[in-house]
ROSEMI-379149 format. One record per residue (C-alpha): residue number from 1; x, y, z. Coordinates in steps of 0.05 Angstrom, whole numbers, plus 5000, padded with zeros to 4 digits. Example, Ala and Ser with C-alpha at 12.3 -4.5 7.8 and 13.67 -1.06 7.14 Angstrom:
BEGIN
<rec><num>1</num><east>5246</east><north>4910</north><up>5156</up></rec>
<rec><num>2</num><east>5273</east><north>4979</north><up>5143</up></rec>
***
This chain:
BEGIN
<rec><num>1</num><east>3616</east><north>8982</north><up>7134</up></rec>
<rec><num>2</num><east>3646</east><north>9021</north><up>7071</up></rec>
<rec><num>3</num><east>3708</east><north>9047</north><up>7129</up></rec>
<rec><num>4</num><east>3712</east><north>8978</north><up>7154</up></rec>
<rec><num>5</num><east>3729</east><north>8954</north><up>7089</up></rec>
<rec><num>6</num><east>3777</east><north>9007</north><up>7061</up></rec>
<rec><num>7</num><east>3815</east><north>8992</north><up>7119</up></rec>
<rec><num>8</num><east>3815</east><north>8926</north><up>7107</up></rec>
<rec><num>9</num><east>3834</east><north>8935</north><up>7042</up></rec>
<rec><num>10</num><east>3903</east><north>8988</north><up>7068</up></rec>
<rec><num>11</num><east>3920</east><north>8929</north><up>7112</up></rec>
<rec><num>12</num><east>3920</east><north>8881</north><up>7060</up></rec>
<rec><num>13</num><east>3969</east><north>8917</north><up>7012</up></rec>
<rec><num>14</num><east>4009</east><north>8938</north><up>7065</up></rec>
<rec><num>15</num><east>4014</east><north>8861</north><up>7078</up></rec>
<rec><num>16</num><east>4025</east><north>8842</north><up>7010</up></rec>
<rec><num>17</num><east>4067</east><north>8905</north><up>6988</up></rec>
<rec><num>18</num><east>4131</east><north>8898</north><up>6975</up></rec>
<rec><num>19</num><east>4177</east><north>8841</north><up>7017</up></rec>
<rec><num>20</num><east>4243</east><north>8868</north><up>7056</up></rec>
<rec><num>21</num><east>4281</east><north>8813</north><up>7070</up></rec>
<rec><num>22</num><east>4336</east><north>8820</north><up>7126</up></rec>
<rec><num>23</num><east>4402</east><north>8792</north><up>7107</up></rec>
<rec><num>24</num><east>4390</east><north>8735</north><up>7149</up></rec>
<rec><num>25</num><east>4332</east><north>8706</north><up>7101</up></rec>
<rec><num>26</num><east>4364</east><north>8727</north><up>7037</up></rec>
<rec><num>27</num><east>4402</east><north>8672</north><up>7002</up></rec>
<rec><num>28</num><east>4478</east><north>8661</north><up>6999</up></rec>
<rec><num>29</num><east>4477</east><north>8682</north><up>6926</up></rec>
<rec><num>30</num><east>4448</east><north>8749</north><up>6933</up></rec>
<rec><num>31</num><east>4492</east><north>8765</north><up>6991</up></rec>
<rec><num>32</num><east>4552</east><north>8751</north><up>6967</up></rec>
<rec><num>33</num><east>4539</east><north>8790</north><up>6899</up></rec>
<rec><num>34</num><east>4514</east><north>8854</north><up>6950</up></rec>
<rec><num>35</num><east>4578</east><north>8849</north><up>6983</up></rec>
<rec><num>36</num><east>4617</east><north>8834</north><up>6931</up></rec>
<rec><num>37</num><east>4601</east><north>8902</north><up>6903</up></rec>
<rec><num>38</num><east>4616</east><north>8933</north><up>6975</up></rec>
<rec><num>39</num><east>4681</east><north>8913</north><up>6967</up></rec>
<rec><num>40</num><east>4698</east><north>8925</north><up>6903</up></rec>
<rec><num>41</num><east>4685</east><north>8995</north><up>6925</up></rec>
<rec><num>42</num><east>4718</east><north>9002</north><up>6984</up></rec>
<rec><num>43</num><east>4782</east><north>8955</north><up>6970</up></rec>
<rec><num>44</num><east>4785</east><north>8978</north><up>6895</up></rec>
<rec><num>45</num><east>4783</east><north>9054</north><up>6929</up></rec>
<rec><num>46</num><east>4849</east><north>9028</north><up>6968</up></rec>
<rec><num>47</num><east>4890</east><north>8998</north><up>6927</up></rec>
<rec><num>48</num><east>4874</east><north>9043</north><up>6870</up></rec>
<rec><num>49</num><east>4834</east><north>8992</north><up>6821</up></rec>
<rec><num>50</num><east>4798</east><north>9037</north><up>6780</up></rec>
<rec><num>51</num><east>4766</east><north>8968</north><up>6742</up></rec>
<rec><num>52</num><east>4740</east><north>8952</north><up>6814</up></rec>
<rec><num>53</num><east>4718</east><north>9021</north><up>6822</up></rec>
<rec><num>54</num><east>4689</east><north>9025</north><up>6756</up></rec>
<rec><num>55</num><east>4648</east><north>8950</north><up>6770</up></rec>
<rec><num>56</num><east>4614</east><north>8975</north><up>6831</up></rec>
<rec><num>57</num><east>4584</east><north>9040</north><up>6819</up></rec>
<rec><num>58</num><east>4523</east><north>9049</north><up>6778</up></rec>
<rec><num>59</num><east>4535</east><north>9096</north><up>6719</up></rec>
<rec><num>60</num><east>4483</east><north>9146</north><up>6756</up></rec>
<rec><num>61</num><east>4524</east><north>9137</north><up>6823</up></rec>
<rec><num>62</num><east>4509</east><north>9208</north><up>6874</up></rec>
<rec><num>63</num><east>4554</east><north>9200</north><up>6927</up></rec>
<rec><num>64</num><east>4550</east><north>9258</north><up>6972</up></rec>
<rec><num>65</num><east>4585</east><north>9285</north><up>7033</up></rec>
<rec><num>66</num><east>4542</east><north>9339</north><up>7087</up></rec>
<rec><num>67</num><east>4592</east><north>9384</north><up>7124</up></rec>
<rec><num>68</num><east>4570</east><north>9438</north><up>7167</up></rec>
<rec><num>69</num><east>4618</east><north>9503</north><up>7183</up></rec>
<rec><num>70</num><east>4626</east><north>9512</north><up>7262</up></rec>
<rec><num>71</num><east>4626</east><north>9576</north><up>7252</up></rec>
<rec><num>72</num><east>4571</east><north>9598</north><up>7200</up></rec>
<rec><num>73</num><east>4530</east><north>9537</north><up>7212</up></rec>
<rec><num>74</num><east>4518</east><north>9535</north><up>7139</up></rec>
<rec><num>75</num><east>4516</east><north>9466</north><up>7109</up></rec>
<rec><num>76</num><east>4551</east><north>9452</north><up>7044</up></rec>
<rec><num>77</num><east>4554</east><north>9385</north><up>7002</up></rec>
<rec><num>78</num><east>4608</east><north>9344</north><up>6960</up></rec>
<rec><num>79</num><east>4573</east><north>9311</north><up>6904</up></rec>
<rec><num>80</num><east>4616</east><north>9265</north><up>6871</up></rec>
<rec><num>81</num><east>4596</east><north>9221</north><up>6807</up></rec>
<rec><num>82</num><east>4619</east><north>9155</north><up>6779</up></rec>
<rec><num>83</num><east>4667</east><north>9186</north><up>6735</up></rec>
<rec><num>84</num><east>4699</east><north>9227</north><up>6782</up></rec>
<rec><num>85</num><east>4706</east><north>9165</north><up>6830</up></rec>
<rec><num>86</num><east>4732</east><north>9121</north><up>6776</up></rec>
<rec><num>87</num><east>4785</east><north>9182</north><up>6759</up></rec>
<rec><num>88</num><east>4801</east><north>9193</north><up>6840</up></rec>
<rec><num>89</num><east>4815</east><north>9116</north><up>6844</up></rec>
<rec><num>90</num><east>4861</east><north>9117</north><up>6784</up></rec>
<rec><num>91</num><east>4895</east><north>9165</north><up>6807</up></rec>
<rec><num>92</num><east>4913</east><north>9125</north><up>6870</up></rec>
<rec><num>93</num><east>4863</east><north>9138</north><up>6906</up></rec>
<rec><num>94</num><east>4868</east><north>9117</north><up>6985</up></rec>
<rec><num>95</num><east>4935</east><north>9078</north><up>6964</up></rec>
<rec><num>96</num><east>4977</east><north>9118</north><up>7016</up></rec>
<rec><num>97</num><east>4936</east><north>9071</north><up>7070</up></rec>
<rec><num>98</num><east>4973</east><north>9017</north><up>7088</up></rec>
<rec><num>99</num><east>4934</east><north>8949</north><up>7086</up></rec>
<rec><num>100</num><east>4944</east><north>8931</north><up>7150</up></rec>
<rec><num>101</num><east>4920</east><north>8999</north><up>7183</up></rec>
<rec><num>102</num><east>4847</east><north>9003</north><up>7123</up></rec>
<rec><num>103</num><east>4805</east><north>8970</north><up>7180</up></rec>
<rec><num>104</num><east>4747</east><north>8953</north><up>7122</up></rec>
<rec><num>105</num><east>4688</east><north>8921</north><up>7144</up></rec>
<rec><num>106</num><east>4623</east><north>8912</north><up>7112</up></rec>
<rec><num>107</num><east>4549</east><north>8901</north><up>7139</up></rec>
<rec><num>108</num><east>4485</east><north>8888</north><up>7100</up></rec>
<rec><num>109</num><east>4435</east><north>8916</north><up>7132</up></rec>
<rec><num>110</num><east>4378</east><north>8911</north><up>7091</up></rec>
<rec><num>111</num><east>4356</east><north>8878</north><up>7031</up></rec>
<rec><num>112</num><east>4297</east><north>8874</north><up>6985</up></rec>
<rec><num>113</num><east>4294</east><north>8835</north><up>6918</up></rec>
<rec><num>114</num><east>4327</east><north>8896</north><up>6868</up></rec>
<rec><num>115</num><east>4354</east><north>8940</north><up>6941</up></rec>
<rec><num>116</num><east>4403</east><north>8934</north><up>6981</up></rec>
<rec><num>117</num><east>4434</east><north>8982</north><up>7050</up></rec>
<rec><num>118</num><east>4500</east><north>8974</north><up>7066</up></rec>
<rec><num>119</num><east>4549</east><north>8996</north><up>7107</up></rec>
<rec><num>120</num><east>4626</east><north>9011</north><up>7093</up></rec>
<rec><num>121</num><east>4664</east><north>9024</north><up>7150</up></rec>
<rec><num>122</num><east>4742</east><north>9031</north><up>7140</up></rec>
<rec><num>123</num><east>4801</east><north>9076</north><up>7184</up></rec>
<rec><num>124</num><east>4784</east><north>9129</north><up>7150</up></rec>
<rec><num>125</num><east>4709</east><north>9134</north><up>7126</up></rec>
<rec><num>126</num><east>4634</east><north>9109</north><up>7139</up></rec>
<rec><num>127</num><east>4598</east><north>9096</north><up>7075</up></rec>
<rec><num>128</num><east>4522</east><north>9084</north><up>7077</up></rec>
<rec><num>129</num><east>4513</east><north>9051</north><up>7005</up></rec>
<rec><num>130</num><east>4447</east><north>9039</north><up>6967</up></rec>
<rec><num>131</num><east>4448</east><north>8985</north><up>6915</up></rec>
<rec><num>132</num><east>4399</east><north>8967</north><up>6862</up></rec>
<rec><num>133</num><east>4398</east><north>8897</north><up>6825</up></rec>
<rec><num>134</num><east>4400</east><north>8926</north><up>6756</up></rec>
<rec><num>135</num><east>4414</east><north>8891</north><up>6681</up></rec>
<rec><num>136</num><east>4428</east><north>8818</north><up>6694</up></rec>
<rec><num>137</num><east>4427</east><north>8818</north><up>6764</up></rec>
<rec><num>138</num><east>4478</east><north>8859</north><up>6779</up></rec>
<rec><num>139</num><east>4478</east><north>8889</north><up>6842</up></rec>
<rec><num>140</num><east>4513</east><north>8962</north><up>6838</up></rec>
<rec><num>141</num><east>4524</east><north>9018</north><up>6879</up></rec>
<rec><num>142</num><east>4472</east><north>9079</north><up>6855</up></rec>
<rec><num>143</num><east>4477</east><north>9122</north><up>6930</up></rec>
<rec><num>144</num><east>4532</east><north>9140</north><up>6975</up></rec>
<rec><num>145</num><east>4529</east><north>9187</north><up>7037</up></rec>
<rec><num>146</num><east>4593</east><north>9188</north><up>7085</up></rec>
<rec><num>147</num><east>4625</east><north>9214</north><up>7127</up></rec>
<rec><num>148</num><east>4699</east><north>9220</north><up>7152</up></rec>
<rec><num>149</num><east>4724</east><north>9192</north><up>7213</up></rec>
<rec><num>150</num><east>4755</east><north>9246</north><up>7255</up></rec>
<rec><num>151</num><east>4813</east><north>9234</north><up>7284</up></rec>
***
């Protein structure tokens, strides 16, 4: 009886835990503000906004980049902070990429109410982004792995 109910019990917090909402159910608001922050990101990396930059990433921001040597095998990361972002933007950043030939596109693909998972994809990079909804509801990049596209 006792295992009966503490399974019960598992079942019913998993039930009640906490909501993900697919973007889908989320409302218009809360999308476009996720979004929003996507872009200012990726379109403020392009044409070298640092204020877009800036708006987008949390101030804890750990973006991150995994390569692995062909030869060795050994794996080695590129952690890169908010303030090094904002800096790399200023200083123009991916500016050198025409408009016409960035290629941005950007997907929710998951959202709770204070996370969000998008995806970046541009000609030259795929950015998996984690948001969080932070001081008044603003939704700001705090988690960036990518990759770049080989060519």
């Amino acid at each position: 009886m006792k295992k009966g109910l503490a399974i019960g019990m598992v079942l019913a917090a998993v039930a009640l835990g906490p909501s993900t909402l697919s973007p889908q159910t989320t409302d218009e608001a809360t999308q476009t503000a996720i979004r929003q922050a996507a872009l200012d990101y990726i379109e403020g990396w392009f044409e070298a906004n640092a204020e877009r930059m800036d708006r987008a990433l949390h101030p804890q921001l750990a973006k991150r980049l995994l390569v692995v040597n062909p030869q060795t095998g050994q794996e080695q990361f590129t952690h890169l902070t908010k303030e090094q972002m904002v800096d790399f933007t200023k200083r123009g950043g991916g500016s050198r990429v025409p408009a016409d030939q960035r290629n941005i596109k950007v997907t929710i693909l998951d959202v709770t109410d204070t996370m969000a998972v998008v995806r970046s994809d541009c000609s030259l990079y795929v950015d998996y982004l984690t948001l969080a909804k932070g001081e008044g509801g603003q939704w700001r990049i705090v988690n960036v792995l990518w990759e770049n596209i080989k060519r």
